[in-house]
N, C-alpha and C positions, 0 to 999 in steps of 0.2 A: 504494500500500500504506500504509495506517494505522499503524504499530507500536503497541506498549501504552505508548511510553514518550511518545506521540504521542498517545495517546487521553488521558494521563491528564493532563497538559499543560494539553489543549483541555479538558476536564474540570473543570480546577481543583482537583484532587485534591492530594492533600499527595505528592509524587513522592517515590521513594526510588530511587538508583543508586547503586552501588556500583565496586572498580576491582581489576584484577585483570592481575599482568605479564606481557607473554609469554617462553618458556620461553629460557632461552639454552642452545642448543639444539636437536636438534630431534623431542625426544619431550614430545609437549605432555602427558601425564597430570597431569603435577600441575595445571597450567592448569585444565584440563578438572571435573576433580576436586572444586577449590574453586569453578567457576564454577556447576555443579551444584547446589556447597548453596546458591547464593545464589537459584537458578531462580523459585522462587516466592517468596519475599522480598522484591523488588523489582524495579523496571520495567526496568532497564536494569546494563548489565556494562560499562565503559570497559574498553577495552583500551590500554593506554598504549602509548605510539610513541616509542622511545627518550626515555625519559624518564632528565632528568640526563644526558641526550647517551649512555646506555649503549647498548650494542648487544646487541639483543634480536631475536628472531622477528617480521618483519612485520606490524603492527596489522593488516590488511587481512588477509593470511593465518589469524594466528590469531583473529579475531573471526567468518571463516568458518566454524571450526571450533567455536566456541560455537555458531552459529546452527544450523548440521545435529547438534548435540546440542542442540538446544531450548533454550536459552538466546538473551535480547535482546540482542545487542552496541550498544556504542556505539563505535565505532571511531574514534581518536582519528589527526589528522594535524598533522604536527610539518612546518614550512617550510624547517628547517635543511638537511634532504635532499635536497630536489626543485627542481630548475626548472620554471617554469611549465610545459612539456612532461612532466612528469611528474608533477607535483599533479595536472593534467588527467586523463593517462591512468589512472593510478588512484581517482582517482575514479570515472573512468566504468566501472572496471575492479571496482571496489567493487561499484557500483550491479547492475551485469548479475551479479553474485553472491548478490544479494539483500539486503545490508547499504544500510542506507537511515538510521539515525541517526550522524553526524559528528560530533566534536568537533575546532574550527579553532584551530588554536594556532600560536606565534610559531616556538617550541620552545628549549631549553635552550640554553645557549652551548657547542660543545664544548668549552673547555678546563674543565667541570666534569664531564665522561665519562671513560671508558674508552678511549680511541680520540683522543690529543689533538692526534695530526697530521691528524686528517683533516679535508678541506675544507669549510668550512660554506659551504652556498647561498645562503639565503636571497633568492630571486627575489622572493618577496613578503612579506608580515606577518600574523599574523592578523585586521587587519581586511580586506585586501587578497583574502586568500585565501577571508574568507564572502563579500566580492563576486564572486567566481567562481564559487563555488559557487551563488548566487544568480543568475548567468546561465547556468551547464551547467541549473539548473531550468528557466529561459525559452527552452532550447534552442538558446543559443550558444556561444561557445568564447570565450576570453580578450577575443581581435582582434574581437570582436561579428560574430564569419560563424555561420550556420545549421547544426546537427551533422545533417546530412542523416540519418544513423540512431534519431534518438529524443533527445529531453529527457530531463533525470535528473530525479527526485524523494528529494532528500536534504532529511533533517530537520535545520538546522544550529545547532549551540548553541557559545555561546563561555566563555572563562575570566576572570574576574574579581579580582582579589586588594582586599578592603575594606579592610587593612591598611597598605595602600599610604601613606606621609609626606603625600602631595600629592593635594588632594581635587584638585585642577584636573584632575591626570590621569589621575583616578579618573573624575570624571563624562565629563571628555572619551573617552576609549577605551570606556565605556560607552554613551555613546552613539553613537559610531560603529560599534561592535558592532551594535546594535539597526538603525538605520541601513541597514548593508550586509548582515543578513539574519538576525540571529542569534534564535533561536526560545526558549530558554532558556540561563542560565547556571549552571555548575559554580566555585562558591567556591576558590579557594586554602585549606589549612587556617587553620581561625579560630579562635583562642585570646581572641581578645577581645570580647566579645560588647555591650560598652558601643560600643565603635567598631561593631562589626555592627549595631546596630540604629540606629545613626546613619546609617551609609551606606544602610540601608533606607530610611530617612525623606527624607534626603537624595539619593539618588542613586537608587533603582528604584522610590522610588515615583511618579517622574517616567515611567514606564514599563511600557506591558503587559506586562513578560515575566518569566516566574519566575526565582528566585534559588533553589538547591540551597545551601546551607550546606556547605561541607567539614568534614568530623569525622573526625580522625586516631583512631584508636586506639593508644593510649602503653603499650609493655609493660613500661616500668621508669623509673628514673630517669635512669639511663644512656642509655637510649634516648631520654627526651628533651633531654638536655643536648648529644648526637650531632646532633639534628637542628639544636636552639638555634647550633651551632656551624659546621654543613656545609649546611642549605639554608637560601638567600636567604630572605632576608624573614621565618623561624619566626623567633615571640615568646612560647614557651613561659611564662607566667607560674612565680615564683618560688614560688606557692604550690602551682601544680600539681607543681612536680616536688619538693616538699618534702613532698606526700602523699605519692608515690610510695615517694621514700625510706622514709617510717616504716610502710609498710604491712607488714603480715605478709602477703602474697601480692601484688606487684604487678602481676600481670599482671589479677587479680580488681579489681583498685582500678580497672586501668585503662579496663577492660571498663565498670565503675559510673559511670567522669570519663563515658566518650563517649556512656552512654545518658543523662547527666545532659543532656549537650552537646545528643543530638538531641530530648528535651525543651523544655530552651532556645527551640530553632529551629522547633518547632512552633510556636509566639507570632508567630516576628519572619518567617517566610519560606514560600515553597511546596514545599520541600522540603530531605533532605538527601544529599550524597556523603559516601559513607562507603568508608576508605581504610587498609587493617590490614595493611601489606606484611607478607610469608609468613606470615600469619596469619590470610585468610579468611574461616576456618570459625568464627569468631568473632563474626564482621558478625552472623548471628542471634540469637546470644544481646546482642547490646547491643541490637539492636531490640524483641526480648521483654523486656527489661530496663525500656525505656523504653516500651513498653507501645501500638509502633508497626507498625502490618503495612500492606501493601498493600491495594485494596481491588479490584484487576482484576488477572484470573488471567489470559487468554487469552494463547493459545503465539503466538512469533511465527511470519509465514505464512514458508514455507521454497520459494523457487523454483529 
């Protein structure tokens, strides 16, 4: 199976995905809701997998529930939960569901969740885990034995943070990413776009594989100086959040910073993620803003 977010990739298309949490809970409407208005907007819908270590509704569960409403999932896997025995089985558990684009991730540490006694796994890493992925495709299991029912075909993309202090370990994990099977990557939120286009030059463009830009959507000042403070590695510049401040509407300013942002990233990259927690319905109007749409409508196939 092809996906759109697969065609447009191999296409060399300017890609656009977007991210959307699952419910906690378990009446997905709102989920649903917002992933709807993103449907023809862009290629692809991350469904996060406890992300921040919180405990949420099953990435695989609810990205099923995107796809039988017409909507691309890109269902996101976090290593914190699973032992190899169970990254396995869900994947394959994935795949016979019809979810076919992955995002392979390390995952959050828990003591920054909700849940801070509970046991982190961590059987593998996400470079570890697209090399697994990239042998459940060639139709083996971890141990390299033969899955006598059928090979998977998952599209697999990894995360990236340009941000990062340490180019070493910026090019290093990138290109062990690339490496062990990763097909495109999704940006960490980027605030600095002198450093972004540096790590372009330097770092992917050593590499065939597209880079999505992360674009947060910032609803206040507050809201950025929250993030600047509680998640790893944001570097809110001072000037952003001092627009924000003086804005007579800042949630309209904020909407104006992100369609500036994926402007920007039109120049420096092959696409971008774009990320508006409980605020969605938004993601369109920053696209129309910046004056960016899709250019392949086809539905994903629904098995």
């Amino acid at each position: 199976m092809t996906t759109r977010l697969r065609r447009a990739i191999e296409n060399r298309e300017f890609v656009i995905t977007a991210e959307v949490a699952p419910p906690k809970g378990g009446n997905p409407a709102q989920m649903l809701a917002m992933a709807r208005l993103l449907k023809d907007k862009v290629h692809g819908v991350n469904v996060t997998d406890g992300s921040r270590a919180v405990m949420r509704m099953a990435s695989i569960a609810a990205s099923t529930l995107l796809l039988q409403n017409g909507v691309e999932p890109i269902f996101q896997m976090a290593c914190r939960d699973r032992n190899v025995i169970g990254l396995q089985a869900d994947l394959m558990g994935a795949h016979a569901l019809g979810l076919r684009n992955v995002l392979a991730l390390t995952g959050d540490p828990v003591k920054a969740g909700d849940h801070k006694k509970a046991k982190a796994v961590f059987d593998l890493e996400s470079v570890r885990l697209l090399k697994l992925i990239t042998k459940l495709n060639d139709g083996q299991d971890f141990n390299g034995k033969k899955l006598p029912d059928g090979e998977l075909d998952l599209f697999a993309g990894g995360a990236v943070d340009p941000q990062l202090k340490s180019w070493y370990t910026i090019e290093s994990r990138f290109a062990k990413k690339v490496e062990s099977g990763a097909k495109f990557f999704q940006s960490q939120m980027i605030t600095d776009f002198v450093r972004f286009e540096e790590f372009m030059e330097r770092v992917a463009a050593q590499h065939n594989v597209p880079v999505l830009a992360g674009i947060f959507l910032l609803k206040s000042a507050k809201n950025a100086r929250f993030i600047n403070r509680c998640v790893p590695g944001a570097q809110i510049p001072d000037g952003i959040i001092e627009r924000l401040d003086h804005a007579e509407n800042p949630l309209e300013e904020g909407i104006k910073i992100a369609a500036e942002q994926v402007k920007i990233a039109k120049n420096l990259c092959q696409g971008v993620h774009l990320m508006a927690v409980k605020r969605e319905d938004l993601i369109p109007k920053v696209l129309e803003l910046a004056e960016t749409s899709i250019t392949v409508k086809s539905e994903p196939v629904l098995i």
